[in-house]
N, C-alpha and C positions, 0 to 999 in steps of 0.2 A: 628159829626166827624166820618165817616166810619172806619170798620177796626181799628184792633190792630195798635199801630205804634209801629216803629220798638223799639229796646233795646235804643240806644243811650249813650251817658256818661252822667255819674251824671249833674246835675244843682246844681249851689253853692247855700248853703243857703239863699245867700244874692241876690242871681238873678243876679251878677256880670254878663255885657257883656263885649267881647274884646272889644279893644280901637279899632280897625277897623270898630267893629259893628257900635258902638256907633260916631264913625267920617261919619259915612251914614247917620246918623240922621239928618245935614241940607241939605242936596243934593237929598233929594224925597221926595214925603210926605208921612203923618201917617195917618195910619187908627189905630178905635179901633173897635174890635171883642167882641161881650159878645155873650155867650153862656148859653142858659138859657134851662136846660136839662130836663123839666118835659114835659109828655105828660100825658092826661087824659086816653087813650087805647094804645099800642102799634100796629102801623099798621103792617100786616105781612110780607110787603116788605121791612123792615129799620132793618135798623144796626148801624145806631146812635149815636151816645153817648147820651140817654135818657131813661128817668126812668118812671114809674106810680107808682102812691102811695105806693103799695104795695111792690114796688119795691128798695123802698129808701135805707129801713135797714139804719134810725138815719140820718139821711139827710135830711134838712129840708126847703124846700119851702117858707116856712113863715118868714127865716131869709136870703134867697137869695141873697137880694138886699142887706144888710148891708156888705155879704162877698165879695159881687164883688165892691164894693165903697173901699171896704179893700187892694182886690188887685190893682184898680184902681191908689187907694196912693201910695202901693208897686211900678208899674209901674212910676210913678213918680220919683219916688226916684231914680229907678233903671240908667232909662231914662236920666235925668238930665235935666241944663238947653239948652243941646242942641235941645231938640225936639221941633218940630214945633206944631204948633196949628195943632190938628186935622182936617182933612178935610174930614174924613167919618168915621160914626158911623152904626156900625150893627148889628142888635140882632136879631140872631138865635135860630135854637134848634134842637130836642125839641120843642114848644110851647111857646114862651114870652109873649103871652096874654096870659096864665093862669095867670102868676101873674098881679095884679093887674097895673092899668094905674098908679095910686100914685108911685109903686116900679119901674116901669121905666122910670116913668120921676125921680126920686131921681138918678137913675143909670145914667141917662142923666147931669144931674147934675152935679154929681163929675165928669166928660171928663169934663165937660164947667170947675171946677172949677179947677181942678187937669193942664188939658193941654190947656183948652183955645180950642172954637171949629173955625174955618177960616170963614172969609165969603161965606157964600152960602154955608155952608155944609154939607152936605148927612147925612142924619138920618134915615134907614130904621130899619122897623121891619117887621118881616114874621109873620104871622097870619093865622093860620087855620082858614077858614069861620064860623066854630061855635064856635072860641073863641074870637069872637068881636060882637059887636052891635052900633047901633049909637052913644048911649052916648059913650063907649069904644073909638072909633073912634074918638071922640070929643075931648076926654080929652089926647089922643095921640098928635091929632094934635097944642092943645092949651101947650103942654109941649115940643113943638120944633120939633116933629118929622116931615118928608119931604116927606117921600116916604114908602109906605107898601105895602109889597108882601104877595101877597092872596095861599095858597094852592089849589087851585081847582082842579086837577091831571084830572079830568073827569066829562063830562057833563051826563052822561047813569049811572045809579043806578048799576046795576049788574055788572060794572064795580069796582065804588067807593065799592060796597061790597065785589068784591073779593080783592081788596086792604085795607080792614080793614076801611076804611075811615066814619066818622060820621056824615057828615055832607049830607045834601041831596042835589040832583039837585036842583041848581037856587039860593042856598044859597050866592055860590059865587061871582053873578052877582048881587046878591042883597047888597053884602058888596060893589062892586065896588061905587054903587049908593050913598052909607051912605059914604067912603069915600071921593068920590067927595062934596057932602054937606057937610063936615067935615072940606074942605079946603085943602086937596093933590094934590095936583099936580101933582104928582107919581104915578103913580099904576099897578103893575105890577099882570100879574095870572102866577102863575105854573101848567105848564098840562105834565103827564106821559103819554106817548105811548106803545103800546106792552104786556100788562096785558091778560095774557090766557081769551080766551072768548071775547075781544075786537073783533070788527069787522072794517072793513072800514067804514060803516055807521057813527059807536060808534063814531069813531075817528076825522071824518067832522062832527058830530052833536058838539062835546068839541070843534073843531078849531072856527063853526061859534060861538057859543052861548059864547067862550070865545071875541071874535072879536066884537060880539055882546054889549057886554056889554064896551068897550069902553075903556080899559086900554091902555097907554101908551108904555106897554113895554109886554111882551110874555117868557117864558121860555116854551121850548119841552123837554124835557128826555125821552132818552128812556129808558125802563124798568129794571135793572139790577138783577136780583136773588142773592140774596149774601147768602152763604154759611151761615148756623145757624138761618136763618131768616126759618117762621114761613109760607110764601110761598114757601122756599127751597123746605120744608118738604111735602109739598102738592104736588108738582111737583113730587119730588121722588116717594111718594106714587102712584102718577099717578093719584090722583083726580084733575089736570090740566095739561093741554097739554101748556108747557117752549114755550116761543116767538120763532119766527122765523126772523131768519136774511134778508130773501126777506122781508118778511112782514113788521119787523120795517123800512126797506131802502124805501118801498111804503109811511108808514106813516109820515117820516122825509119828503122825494118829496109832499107831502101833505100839510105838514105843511108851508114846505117856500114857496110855491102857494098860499096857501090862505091869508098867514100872507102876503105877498109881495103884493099882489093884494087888502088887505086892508091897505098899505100906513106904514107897520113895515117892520125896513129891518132888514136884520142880519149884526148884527157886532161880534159875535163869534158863537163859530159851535151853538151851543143850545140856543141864544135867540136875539133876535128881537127887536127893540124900533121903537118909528116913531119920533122920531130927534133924533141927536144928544146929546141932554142934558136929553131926555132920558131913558139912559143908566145907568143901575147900576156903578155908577163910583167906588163904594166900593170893585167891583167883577172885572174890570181894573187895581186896587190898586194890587188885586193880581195877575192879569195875565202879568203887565208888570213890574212884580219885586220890588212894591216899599214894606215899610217896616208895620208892624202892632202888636199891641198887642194882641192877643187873651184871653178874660179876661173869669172866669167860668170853670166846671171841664171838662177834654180833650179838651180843647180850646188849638188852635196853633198858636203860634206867628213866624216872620222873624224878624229880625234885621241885616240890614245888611252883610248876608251871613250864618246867625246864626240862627236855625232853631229848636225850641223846644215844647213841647206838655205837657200840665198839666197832675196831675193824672184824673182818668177819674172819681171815684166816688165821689158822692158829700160828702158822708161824711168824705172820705180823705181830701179831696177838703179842708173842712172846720175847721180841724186837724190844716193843713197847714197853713192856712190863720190867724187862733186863736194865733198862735204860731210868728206868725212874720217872716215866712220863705218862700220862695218859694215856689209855688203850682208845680213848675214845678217838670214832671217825668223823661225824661230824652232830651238831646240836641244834635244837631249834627252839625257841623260849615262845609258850603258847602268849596270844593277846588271851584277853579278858572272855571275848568273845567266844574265840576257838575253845577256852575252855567250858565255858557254856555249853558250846555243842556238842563237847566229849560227854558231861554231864549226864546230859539230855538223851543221846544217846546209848550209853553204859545202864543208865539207871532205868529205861525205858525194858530194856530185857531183862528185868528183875523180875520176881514174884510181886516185891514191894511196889514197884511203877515207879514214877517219875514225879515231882511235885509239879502240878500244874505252874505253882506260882514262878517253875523257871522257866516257864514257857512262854512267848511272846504273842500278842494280842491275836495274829497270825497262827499261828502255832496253837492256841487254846478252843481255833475253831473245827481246825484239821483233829484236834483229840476227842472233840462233839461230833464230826463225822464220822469220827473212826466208831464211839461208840453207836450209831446209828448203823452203819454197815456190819455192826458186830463183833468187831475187830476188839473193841475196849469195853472194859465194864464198866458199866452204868452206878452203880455204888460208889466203886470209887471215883469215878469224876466226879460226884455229889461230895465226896467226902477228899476231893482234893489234888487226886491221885493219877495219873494214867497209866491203868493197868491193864496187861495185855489179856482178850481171852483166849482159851485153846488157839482156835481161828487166828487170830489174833498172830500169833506166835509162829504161824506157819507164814505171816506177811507182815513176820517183825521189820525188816529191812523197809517195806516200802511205805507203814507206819510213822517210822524212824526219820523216813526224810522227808513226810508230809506235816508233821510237825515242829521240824529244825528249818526248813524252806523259808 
């Protein structure tokens, strides 16, 4: 979970939602969020909510799973019996193969037993390539999981070193491998673009060698520097030359080329599937409003309109959770409006676009200029829609807020 979040109002002890929240619970489905906050190094580009050893100060790894099975119940309680059987499960971080395959399939467990998981339902986990191995993979896939997204950020060594990363070239085309014999179905890589020192080469050696190895689904980011991170400080100092904005816009045109020409298409601005089923449905759960619990410390949940974030340490975390009260720190209940704008903007970075009809008189002229500068297609505004083109996509953000304005 990036970033401080904001102050917000208290959260009740009791996790009480409004009765509006909690009347959205049968009219979309649910997803659950766990967030599992340890990492074995911290890499220098993240800002996280994640911790390494040394880092815990009394928080403890080894009881992890027992406190998020804790909130999981909480979540029940809170929930009631209007919630629907979960339909995606996601575990984040952080690292969740540090802990062991046993604690996440028990964490798997209480959703199946707490909410009931739907048929055909999304189980992902993210994995860093050197915190899995066949058997790991094995015992994921024999406790229900579906789908697992691999970190691989970059195929070129001197790239994963300036980004803190541990694991070596080929590792993560080697995980794809043990996953497939594992029985997934799923499998997605993550790759960062724009790491000072990258080159175009770097860039199309990570796109093939990720295409290469045969996954399913694709994530690109490009590269963010965030303030208090550990590359911030490199940059400052001037022992790396901060990305350039031609540059990343070259390697995003890069990316949906070769991903496109290997049979992945994009369905939002930053990732790729080759069908339809695909797609992280987990990661739709949140772009088109439906509702989720985020379970673990700084984990964020919606219900409903209702929008709140745990404390962030674990050993807060586990204070809270020992105690029978809320983990949450604080919440903030969206207006009508604000949620419009989420809408408008979540649905705007889709393949599918954004319905004009939620866009304001304002807002449906900015989506008429957009398609005139090229930014939007022309079809689909005729037919309703604001869809981004290529172009488009590399100036989703300034789209975004020419049309919410």
């Amino acid at each position: 979970m990036p970033g401080a979040p904001p102050d917000g109002e208290p959260v009740p002890a009791d996790g009480k939602l409004t009765a509006a929240a909690l009347g959205s619970l049968p009219r979309a489905p649910l997803g659950i969020y766990v967030h599992v906050p340890f990492c074995r190094t911290r890499c220098g580009y993240c800002d996280f909510n994640t911790y390494t050893a040394a880092e815990l100060g009394g928080g403890s790894r080894a009881g992890y799973a027992g406190h998020a099975i804790a909130e999981i119940r909480f979540a029940r309680k809170v929930l009631g019996a209007a919630a629907p059987l979960a339909s995606t499960v996601y575990f984040g971080g952080g690292t969740p193969t540090l802990l062991p395959p046993s604690d996440l399939a028990a964490i798997l467990a209480a959703v199946g037993a707490e909410f009931g998981l739907a048929p055909g339902a999304e189980v992902t986990t993210e994995a860093n390539p050197e915190s899995v191995d066949e058997a790991a993979l094995a015992g994921l896939r024999a406790a229900g999981f579906t789908r697992i997204s691999l970190g691989m950020q970059s195929a070129a060594g001197h790239v994963l070193a300036v980004l803190d990363r541990e694991h070596s070239p080929g590792r993560a085309e080697r995980c794809v491998r043990w996953a497939r014999a594992a029985g997934f179905a799923h499998v997605s890589l993550d790759l960062i673009y724009g790491t000072p020192g990258e080159s175009a080469a770097d860039w199309e050696l990570s796109l093939r060698r990720a295409i290469g190895a045969g996954p399913d689904h694709v994530s690109a980011y490009a590269l963010i520097v965030e303030a208090g991170t550990r590359l911030a400080a490199r940059i400052r100092r001037g022992e790396l030359v901060p990305p350039d904005d031609d540059e990343m816009a070259d390697r995003y045109l890069a990316a949906d080329e070769l991903l496109a020409a290997a049979g992945l298409s994009w369905y939002e601005v930053s990732n790729w599937a080759a069908a339809p089923e695909s797609a992280s449905r987990h990661n739709l759960l949140y772009w088109t409003g439906a509702n989720w619990w985020g379970v673990g410390p700084g984990a964020h949940s919606h219900v409903g309109g209702v929008r709140w974030w745990n404390v962030r340490h674990p050993a807060a975390y586990a204070r809270r959770i020992a105690a029978g009260t809320s983990p949450g720190q604080g919440r903030e209940i969206l207006t009508d409006a604000e949620r419009a704008t989420e809408r408008i903007m979540l649905a705007t970075r889709l393949a599918g676009g954004c319905p004009v009809s939620e866009l304001s008189p304002a807002g449906r002229r900015a989506a008429a200029t957009a398609v005139a500068d090229g930014l939007a297609d022309p079809a689909a505004l005729r037919s309703g829609r604001l869809a981004l083109t290529r172009s488009g996509r590399l100036l989703a953000d300034a789209v975004i807020r020419a049309v919410t304005d």
